[in-house]
NULO-935517 format. One record per residue (C-alpha): y, z, x; residue in three letters; residue number from 1. Coordinates in steps of 0.05 Angstrom, whole numbers, plus 32768, in hexadecimal, padded with zeros to 4 digits. Example, Ala and Ser with C-alpha at 12.3 -4.5 7.8 and 13.67 -1.06 7.14 Angstrom:
# residues 2
> north | up | east | rest | nr
> 7FA6 | 809C | 80F6 | ALA | 1
> 7FEB | 808F | 8111 | SER | 2
# end
This chain:
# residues 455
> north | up | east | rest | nr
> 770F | 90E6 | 7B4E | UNK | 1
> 770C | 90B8 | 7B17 | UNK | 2
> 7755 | 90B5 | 7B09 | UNK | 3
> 7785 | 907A | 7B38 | UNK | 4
> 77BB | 90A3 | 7B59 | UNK | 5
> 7801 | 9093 | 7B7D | UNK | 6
> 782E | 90AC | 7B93 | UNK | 7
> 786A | 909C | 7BCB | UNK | 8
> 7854 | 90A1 | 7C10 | UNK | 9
> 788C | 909F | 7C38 | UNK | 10
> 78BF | 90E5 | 7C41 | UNK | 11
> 78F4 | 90F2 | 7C14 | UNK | 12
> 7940 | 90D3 | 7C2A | UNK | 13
> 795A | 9091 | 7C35 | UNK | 14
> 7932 | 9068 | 7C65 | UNK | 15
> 7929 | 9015 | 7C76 | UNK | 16
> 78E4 | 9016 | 7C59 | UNK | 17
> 78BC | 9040 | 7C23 | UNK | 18
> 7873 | 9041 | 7C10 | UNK | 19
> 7859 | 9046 | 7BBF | UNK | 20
> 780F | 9058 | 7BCF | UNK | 21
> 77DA | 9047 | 7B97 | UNK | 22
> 778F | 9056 | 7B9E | UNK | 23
> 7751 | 9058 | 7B6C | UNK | 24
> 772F | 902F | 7B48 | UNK | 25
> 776B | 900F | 7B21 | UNK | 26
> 7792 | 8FFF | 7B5A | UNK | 27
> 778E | 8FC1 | 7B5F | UNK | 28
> 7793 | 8FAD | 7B17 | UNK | 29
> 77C8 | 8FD6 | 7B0D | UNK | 30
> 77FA | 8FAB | 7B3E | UNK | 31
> 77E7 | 8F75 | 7B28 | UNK | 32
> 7816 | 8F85 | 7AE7 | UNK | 33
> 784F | 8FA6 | 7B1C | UNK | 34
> 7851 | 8F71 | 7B55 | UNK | 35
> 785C | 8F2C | 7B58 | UNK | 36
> 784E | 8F06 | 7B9B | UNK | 37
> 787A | 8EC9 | 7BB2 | UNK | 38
> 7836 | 8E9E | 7BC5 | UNK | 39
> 781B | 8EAF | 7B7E | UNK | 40
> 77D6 | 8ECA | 7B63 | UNK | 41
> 77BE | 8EFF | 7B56 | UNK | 42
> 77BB | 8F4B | 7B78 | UNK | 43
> 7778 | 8F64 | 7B63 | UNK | 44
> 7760 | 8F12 | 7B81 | UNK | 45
> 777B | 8F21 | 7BD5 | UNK | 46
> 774E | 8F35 | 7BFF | UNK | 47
> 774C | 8F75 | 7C24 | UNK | 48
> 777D | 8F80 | 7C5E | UNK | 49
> 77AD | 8F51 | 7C48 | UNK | 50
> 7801 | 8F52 | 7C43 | UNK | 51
> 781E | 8F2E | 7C0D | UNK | 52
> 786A | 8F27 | 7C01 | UNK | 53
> 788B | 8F2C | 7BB9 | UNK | 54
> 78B5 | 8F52 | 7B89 | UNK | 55
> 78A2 | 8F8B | 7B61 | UNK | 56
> 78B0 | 8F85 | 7B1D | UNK | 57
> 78B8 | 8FAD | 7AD2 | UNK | 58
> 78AF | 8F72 | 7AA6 | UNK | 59
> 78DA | 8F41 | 7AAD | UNK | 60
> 790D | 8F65 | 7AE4 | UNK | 61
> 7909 | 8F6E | 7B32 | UNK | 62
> 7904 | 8FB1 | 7B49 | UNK | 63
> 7907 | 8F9D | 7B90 | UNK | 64
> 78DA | 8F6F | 7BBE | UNK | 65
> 78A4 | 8F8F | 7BEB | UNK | 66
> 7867 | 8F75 | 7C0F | UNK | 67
> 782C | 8F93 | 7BF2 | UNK | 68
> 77F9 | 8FA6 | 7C1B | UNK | 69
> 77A3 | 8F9D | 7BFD | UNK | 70
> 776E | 8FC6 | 7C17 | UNK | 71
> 772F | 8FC2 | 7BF0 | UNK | 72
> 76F7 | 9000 | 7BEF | UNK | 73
> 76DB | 9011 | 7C19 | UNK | 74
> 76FF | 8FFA | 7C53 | UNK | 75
> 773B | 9022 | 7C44 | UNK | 76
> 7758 | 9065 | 7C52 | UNK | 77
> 7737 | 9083 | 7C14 | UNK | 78
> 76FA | 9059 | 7C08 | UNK | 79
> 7714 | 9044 | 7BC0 | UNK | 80
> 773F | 9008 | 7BBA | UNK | 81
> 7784 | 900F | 7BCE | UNK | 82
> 77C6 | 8FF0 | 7BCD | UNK | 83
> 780C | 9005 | 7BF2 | UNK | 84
> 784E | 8FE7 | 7BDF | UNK | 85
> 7881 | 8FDE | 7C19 | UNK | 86
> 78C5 | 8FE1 | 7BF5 | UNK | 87
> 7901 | 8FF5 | 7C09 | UNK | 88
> 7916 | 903E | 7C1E | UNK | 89
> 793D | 9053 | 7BEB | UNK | 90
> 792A | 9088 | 7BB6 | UNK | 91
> 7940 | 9067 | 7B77 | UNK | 92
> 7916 | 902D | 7B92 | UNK | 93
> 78D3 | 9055 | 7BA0 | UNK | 94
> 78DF | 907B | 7B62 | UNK | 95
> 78E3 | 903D | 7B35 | UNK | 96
> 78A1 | 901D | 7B56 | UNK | 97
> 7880 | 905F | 7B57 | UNK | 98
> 7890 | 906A | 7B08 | UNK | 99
> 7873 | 9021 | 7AF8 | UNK | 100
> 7834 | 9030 | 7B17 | UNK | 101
> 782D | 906F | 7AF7 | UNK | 102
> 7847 | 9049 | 7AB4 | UNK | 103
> 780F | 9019 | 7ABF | UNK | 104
> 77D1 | 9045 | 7AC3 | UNK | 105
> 77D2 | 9077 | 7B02 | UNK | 106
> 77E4 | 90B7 | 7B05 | UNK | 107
> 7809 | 90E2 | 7B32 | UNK | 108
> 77E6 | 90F3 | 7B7A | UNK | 109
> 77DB | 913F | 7B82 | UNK | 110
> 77EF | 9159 | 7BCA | UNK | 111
> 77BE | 9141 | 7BFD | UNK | 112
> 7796 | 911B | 7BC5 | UNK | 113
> 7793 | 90DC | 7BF2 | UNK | 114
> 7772 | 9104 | 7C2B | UNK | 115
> 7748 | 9133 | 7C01 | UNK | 116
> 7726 | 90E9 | 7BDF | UNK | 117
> 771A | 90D6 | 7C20 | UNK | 118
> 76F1 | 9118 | 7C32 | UNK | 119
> 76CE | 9111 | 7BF6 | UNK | 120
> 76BE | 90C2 | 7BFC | UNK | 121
> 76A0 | 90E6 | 7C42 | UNK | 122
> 76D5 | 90B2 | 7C6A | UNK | 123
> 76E4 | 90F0 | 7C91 | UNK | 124
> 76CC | 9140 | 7C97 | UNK | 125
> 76F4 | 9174 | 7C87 | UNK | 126
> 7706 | 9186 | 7CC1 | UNK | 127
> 7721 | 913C | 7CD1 | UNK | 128
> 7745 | 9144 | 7C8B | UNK | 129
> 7768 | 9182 | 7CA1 | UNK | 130
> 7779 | 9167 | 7CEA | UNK | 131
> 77A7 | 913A | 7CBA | UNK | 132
> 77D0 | 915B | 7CAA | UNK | 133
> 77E1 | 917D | 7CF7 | UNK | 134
> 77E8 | 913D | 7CFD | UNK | 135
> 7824 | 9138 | 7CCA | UNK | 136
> 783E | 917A | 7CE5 | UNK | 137
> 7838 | 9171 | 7D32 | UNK | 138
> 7877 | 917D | 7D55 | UNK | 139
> 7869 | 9166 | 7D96 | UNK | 140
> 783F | 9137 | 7DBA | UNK | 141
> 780E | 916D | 7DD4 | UNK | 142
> 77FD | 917E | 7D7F | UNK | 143
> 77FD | 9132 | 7D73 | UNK | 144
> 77CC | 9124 | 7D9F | UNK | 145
> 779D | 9160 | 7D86 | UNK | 146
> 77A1 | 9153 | 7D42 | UNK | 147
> 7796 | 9105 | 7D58 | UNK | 148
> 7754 | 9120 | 7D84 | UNK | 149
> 7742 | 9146 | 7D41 | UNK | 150
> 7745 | 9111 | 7D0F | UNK | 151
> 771E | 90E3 | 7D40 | UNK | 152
> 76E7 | 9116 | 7D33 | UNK | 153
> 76E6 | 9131 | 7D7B | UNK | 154
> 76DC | 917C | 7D5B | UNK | 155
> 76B3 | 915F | 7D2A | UNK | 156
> 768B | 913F | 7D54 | UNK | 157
> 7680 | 9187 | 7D7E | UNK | 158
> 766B | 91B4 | 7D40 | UNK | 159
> 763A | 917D | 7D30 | UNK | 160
> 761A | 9179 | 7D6E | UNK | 161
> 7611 | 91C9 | 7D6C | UNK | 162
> 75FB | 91CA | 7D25 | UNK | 163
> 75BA | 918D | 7D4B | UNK | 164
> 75AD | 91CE | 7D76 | UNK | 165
> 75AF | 91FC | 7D41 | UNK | 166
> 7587 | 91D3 | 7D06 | UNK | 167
> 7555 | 91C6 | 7D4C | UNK | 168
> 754A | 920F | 7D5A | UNK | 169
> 7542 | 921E | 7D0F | UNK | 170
> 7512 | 91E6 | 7D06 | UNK | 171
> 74E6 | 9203 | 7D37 | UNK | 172
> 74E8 | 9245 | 7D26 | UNK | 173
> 74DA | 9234 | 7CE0 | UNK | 174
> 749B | 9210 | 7CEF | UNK | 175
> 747D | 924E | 7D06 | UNK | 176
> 748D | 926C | 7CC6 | UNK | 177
> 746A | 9237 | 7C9F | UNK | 178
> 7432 | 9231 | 7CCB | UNK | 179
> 741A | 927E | 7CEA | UNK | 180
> 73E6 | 9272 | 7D11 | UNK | 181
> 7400 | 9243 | 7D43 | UNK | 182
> 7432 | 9270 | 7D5C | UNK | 183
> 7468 | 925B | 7D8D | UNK | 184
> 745B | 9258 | 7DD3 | UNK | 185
> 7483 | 9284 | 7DFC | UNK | 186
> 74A1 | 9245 | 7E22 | UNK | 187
> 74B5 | 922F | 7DDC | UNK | 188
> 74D1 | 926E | 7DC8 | UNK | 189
> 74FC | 9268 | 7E0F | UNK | 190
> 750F | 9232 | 7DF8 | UNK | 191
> 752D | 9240 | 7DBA | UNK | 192
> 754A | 927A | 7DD5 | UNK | 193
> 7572 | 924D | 7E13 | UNK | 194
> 7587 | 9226 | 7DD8 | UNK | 195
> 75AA | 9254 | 7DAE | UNK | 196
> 75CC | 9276 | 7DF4 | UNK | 197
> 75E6 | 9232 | 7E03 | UNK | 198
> 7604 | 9220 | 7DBE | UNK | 199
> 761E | 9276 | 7DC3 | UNK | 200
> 763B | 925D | 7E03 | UNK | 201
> 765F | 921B | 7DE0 | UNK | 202
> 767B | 9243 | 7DA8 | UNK | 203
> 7698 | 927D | 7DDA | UNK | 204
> 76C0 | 923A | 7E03 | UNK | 205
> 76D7 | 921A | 7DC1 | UNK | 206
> 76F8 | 925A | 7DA4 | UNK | 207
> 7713 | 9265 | 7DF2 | UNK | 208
> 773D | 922A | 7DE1 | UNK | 209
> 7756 | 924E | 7D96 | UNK | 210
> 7789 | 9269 | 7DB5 | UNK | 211
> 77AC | 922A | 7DD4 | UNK | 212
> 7793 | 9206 | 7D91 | UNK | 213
> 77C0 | 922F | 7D73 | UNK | 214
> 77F8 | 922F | 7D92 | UNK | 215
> 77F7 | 91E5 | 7D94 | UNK | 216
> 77FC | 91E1 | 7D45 | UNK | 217
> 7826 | 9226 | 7D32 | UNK | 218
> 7855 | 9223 | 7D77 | UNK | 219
> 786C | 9266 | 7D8A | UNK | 220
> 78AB | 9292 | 7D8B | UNK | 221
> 78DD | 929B | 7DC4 | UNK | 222
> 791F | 92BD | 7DC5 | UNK | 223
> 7957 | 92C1 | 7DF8 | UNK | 224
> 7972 | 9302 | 7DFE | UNK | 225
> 79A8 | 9322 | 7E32 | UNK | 226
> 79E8 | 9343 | 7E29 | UNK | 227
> 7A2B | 9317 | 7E20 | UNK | 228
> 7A43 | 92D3 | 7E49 | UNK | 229
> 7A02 | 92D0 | 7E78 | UNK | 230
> 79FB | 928D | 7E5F | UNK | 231
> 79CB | 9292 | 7E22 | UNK | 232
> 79DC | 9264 | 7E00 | UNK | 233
> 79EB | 9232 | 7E3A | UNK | 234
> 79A1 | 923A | 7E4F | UNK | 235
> 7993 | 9223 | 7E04 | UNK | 236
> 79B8 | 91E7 | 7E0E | UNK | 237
> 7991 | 91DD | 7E4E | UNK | 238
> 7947 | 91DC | 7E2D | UNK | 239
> 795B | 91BA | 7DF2 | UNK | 240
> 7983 | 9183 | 7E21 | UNK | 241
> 79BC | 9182 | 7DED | UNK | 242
> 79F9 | 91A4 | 7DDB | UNK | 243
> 79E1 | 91D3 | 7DA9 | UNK | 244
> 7A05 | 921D | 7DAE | UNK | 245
> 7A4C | 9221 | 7DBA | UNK | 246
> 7A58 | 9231 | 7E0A | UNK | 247
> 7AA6 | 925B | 7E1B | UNK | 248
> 7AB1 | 928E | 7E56 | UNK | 249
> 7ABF | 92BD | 7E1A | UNK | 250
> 7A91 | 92F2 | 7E0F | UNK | 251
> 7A70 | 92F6 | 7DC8 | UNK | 252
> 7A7D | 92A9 | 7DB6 | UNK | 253
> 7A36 | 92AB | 7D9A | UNK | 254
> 7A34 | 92DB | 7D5C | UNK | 255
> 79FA | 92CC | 7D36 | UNK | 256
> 79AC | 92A9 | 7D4F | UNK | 257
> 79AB | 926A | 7D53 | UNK | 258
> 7967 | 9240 | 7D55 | UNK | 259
> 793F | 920C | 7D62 | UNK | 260
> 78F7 | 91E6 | 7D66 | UNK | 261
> 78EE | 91C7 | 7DA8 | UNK | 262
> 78B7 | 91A7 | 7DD3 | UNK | 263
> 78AB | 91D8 | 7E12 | UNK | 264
> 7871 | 91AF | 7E40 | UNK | 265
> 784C | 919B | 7DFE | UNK | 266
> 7857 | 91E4 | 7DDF | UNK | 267
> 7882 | 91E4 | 7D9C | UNK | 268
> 78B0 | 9222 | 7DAA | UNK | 269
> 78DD | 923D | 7D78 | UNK | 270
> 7912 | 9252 | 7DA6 | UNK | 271
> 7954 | 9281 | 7D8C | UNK | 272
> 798A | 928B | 7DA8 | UNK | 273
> 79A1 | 92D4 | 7D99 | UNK | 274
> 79E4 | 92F2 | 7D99 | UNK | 275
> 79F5 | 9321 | 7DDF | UNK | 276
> 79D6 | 935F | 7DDA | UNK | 277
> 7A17 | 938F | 7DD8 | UNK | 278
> 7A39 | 93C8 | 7DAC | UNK | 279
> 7A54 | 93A8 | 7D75 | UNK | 280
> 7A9C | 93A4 | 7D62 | UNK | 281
> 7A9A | 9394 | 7D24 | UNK | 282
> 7A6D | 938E | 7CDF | UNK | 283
> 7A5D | 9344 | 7CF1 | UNK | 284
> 7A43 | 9359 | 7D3D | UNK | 285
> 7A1B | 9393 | 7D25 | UNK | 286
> 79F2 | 935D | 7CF6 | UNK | 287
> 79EC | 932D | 7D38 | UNK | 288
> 79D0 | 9366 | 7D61 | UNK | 289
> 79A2 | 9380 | 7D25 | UNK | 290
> 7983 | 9333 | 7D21 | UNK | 291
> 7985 | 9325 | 7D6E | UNK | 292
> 7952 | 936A | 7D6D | UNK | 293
> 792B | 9353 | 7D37 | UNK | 294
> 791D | 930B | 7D5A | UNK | 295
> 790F | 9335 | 7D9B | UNK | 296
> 78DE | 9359 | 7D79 | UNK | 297
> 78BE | 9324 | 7D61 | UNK | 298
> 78B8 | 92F1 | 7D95 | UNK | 299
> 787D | 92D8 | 7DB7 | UNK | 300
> 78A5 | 92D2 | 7DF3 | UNK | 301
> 78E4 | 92F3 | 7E04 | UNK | 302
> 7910 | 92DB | 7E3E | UNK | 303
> 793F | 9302 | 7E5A | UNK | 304
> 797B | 92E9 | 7E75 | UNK | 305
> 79A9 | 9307 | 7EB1 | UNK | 306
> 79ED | 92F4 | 7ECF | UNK | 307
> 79D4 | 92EB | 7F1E | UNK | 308
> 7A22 | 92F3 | 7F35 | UNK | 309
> 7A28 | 933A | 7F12 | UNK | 310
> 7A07 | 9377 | 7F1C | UNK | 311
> 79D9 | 9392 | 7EEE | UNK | 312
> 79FE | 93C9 | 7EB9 | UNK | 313
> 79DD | 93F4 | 7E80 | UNK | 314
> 79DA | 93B9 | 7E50 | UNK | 315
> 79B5 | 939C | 7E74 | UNK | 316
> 798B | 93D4 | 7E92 | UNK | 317
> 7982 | 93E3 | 7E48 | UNK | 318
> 7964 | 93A3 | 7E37 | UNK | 319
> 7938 | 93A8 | 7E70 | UNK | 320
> 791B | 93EA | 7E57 | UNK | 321
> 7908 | 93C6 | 7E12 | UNK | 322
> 78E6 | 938E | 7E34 | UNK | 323
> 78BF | 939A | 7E71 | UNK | 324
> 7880 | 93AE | 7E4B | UNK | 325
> 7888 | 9369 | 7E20 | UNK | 326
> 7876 | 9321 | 7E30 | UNK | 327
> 78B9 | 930D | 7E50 | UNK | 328
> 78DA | 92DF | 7E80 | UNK | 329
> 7911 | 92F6 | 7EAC | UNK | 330
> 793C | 92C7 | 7EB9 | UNK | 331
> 7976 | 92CE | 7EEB | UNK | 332
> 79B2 | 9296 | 7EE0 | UNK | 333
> 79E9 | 9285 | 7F09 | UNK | 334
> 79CE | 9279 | 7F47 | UNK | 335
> 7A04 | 924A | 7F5A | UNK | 336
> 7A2B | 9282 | 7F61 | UNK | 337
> 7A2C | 92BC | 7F91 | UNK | 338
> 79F2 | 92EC | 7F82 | UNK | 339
> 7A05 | 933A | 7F76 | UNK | 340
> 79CD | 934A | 7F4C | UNK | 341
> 798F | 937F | 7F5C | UNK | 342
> 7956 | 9345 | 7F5F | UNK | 343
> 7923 | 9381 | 7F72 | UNK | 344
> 792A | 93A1 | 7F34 | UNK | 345
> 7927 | 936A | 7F04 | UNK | 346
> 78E8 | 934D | 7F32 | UNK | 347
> 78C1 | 9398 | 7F2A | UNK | 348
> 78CF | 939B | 7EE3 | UNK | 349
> 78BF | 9352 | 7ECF | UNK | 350
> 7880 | 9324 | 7EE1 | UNK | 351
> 78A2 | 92E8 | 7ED9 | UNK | 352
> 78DF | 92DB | 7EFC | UNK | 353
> 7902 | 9296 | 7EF8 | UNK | 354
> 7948 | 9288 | 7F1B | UNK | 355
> 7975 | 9256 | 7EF8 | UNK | 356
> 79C2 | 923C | 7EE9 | UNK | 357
> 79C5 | 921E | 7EB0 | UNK | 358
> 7A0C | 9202 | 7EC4 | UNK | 359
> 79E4 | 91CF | 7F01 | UNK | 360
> 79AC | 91CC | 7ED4 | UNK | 361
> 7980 | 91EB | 7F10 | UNK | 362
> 7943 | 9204 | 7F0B | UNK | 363
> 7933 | 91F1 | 7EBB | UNK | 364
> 78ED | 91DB | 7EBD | UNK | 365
> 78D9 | 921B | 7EEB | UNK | 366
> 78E8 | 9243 | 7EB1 | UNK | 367
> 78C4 | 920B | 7E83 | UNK | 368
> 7886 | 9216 | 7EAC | UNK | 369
> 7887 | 9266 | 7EAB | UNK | 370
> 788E | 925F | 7E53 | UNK | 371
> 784A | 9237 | 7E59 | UNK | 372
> 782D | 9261 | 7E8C | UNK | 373
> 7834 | 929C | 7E62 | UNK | 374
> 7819 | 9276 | 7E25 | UNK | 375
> 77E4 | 9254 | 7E49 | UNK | 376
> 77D0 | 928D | 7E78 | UNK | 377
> 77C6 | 9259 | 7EAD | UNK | 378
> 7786 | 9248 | 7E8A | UNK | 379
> 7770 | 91FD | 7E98 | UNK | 380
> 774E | 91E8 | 7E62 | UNK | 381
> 7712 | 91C2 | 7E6C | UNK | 382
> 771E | 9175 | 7E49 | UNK | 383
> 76CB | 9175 | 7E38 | UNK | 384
> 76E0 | 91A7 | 7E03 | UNK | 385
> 7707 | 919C | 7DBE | UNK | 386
> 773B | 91C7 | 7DB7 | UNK | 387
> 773D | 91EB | 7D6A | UNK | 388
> 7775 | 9202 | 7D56 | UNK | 389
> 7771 | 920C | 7D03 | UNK | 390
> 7768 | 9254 | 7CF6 | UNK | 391
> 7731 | 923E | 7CBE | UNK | 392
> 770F | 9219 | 7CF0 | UNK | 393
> 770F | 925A | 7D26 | UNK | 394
> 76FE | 9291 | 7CF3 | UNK | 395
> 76BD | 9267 | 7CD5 | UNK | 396
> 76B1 | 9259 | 7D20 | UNK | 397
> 76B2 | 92A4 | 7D34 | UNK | 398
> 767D | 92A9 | 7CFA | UNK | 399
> 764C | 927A | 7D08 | UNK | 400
> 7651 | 929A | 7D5B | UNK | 401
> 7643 | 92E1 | 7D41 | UNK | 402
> 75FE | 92CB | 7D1A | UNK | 403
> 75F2 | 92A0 | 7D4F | UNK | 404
> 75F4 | 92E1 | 7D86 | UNK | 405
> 75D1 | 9305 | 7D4B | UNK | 406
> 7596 | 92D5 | 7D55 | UNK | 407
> 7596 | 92D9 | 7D9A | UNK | 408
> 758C | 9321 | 7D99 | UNK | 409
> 7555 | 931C | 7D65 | UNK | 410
> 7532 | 92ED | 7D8D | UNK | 411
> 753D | 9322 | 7DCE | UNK | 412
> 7522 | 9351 | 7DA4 | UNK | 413
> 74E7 | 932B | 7D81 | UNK | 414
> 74F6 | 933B | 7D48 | UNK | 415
> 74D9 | 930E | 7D0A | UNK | 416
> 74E3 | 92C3 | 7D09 | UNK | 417
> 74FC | 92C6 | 7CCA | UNK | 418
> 753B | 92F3 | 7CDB | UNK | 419
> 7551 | 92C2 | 7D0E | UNK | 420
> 754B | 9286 | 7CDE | UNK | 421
> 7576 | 92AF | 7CB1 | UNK | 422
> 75A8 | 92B8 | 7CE3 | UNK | 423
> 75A6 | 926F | 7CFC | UNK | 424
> 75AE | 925E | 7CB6 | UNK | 425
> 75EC | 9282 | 7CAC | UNK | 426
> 7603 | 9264 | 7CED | UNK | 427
> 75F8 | 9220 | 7CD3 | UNK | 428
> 761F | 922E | 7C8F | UNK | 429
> 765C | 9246 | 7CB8 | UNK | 430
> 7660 | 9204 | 7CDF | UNK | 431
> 7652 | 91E0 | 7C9A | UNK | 432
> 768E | 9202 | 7C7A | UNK | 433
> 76B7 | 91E8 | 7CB5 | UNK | 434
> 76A7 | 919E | 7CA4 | UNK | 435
> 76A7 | 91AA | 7C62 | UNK | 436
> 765A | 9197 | 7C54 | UNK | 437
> 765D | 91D1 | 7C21 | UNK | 438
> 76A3 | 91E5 | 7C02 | UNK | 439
> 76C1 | 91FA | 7BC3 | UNK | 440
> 76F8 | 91DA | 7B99 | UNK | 441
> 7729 | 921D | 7BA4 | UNK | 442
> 7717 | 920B | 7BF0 | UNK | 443
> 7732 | 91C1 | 7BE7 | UNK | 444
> 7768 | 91CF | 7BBB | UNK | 445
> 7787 | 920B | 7BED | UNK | 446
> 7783 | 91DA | 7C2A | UNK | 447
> 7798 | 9197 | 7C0A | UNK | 448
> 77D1 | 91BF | 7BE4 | UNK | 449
> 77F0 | 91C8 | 7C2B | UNK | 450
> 77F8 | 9178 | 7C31 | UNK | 451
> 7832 | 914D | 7C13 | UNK | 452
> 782A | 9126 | 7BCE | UNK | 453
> 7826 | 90DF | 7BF3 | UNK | 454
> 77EF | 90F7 | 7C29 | UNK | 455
# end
């Protein structure tokens, strides 16, 4: 914590601009020996949120020019001073700057070292520290905007206001420990007890939300399965809006899963495109099939595709058989042509039932809506609630709800004050661990190992 660290903050690859971040203690003496600025002066003399332009230098040569941005502790991401250098994108550029800062008295930033100082300068909770990096990783605008809500403090601010109840309840009960002979009043001990069943009731909606939470951050699996030329991969080309798989009349053309991350109504679906379902000719179809199994069997979803202008035959009777009993989408295509297939059958075996043509582009969003139907479980969410969605976050809040219902029941059951406290206690440590007002240094190093160098 002592130590200045850097490091570049901008990805890897050529780009227009790059960022050389520098925070600690040294920062800001430390470019003053790097970078020069065309008005003159000194670094460690601007004040804090200020842009300077100049050329960063090693000695007597230019590296390149950048404008340099100042922001003085605490008013700064970190709380220590710290200075970014705006150069250009390209590696050997980034690389040079970085190296003269670390040549100059900083040292190398671990992963998520920027974050984790500003957790410990208490500029943000864990759990804001860790809604970072969903932040870095969201991959749509559904995940951006929770991990946005997240490090606002919006979940922060909802364990914090359950740990007042808590701490409240405990504080009370506690006081008749300390002092036995004025007993609480049975309207008090009502009290207490409505107390803890409405936090019991706030932690049973909050974890009711885990489960979109989570599929928010991680996404989830879908595969589209059928036998041969029923327009797989066309209706891949249709979600992703591109020309991705290769589309022929010829049977087969697809001979191997093809796949892709994609933003389904705010859900990030890894969708595959699997080779027809058929008895292989050859060594190189056998493989297809084998993997076009596997990814069935391990979707989330599975959607099932059928030719509407054929009727159904034992391939695809086959692949009914294998996944009635699983969370699929049936999906008829072709309905711009004349319809021979059994719709009764397909409708008796399958929940979900979506009629398409991928060819007019008809009917696309209907089977958009049924993928985050399924997901969702037409559950509307209520907005009043955050929505968690780190597993961390869900197993220490599943915790701190069991000693909570364990108090509860001691109450119900009078037994001694000093059992409940215990359990309320517990509680209380649970949500503590979340926000990270007690942790360990294996605890920090696991999470912030997950970020990138720069972050």
């Amino acid at each position: 914590m002592y130590d200045t660290i850097a490091a570049i903050a901008t990805a890897p690859g050529e780009g227009a601009i790059g960022i050389v971040r520098i925070s600690g203690r040294q920062a800001l003496n430390i470019v003053d020996k790097i970078f020069k600025p065309k008005s003159g002066g000194k670094v460690s003399d601007f004040k804090t949120y200020s842009i300077h332009y100049g050329h960063v230098v090693d000695k007597k040569e230019t590296v390149d020019e950048a404008l340099l941005t100042v922001m003085r502790s605490p008013r700064s991401f970190t709380k220590e001073d710290v200075v970014e250098i705006s150069c250009h994108g390209s590696i050997v550029a980034l690389r040079r700057v970085l190296g003269l800062a670390l040549e100059n008295g900083a040292r190398l930033a671990e992963p998520g070292e920027f974050t984790k100082r500003a957790f410990l300068n208490n500029r943000i909770d864990l759990a804001q520290a860790e809604a970072v990096l969903d932040i870095i990783r969201a991959k749509t605008d559904s995940a951006l905007s929770l991990g946005t809500e997240q490090l606002k403090g919006v979940l922060s601010s909802w364990v914090n206001n359950l740990r007042d109840k808590l701490f409240n309840a405990l504080v009370a009960l506690e006081a008749n420990i300390d002092f036995p002979d004025e007993e609480i009043a049975p309207a008090g001990l009502s009290k207490i007890k409505l107390r803890l069943r409405d936090v019991d009731k706030k932690f049973n909606k909050i974890l009711d939300t885990s489960s979109r939470g989570c599929v928010l951050r991680e996404g989830i699996h879908v595969v589209i399965c059928g036998k041969p030329n029923v327009g797989k991969s066309s209706l891949l080309n249709a979600l992703l809006k591109q020309e991705r798989s290769i589309v022929t009349h010829i049977a087969g053309t697809t001979r191997d899963t093809i796949e892709e991350i994609i933003d389904i109504k705010g859900i990030p679906v890894r969708i595959v495109d699997t080779a027809g379902i058929i008895q292989p000719r050859d060594l190189v179809e056998k493989k297809a099939v084998q993997r076009s199994k596997k990814h069935i069997d391990s979707a989330d979803i599975a959607i099932i595709l059928f030719d509407g202008s054929r009727k159904l035959d034992s391939q695809d009777n086959l692949l009914i058989s294998k996944l009635k009993n699983k969370s699929a989408i049936a999906v008829i295509n072709k309905i711009d042509l004349k319809q021979k297939i059994e719709r009764k059958k397909i409708e008796n075996n399958f929940k979900h039932v979506v009629l398409i043509s991928t060819k007019k582009l008809k009917n696309i969003n209907s089977l958009e809506e049924a993928i985050k139907d399924i997901v969702y479980q037409g559950a509307v969410l209520s907005p009043e609630y955050a929505i968690v969605s780190n597993m961390r976050h869900i197993e220490l809040l599943k915790k701190a709800e069991g000693f909570v219902k364990s108090a509860c029941v001691a109450l119900d059951k009078g037994f001694a004050s000093e059992l409940v406290c215990q359990d309320i206690k517990d509680a209380l440590g649970f949500l503590d661990d979340m926000l990270g007002k007690r942790f360990s240094d294996k605890l920090l190093d696991k999470i912030f190992s997950e970020f990138c160098i720069g972050k």
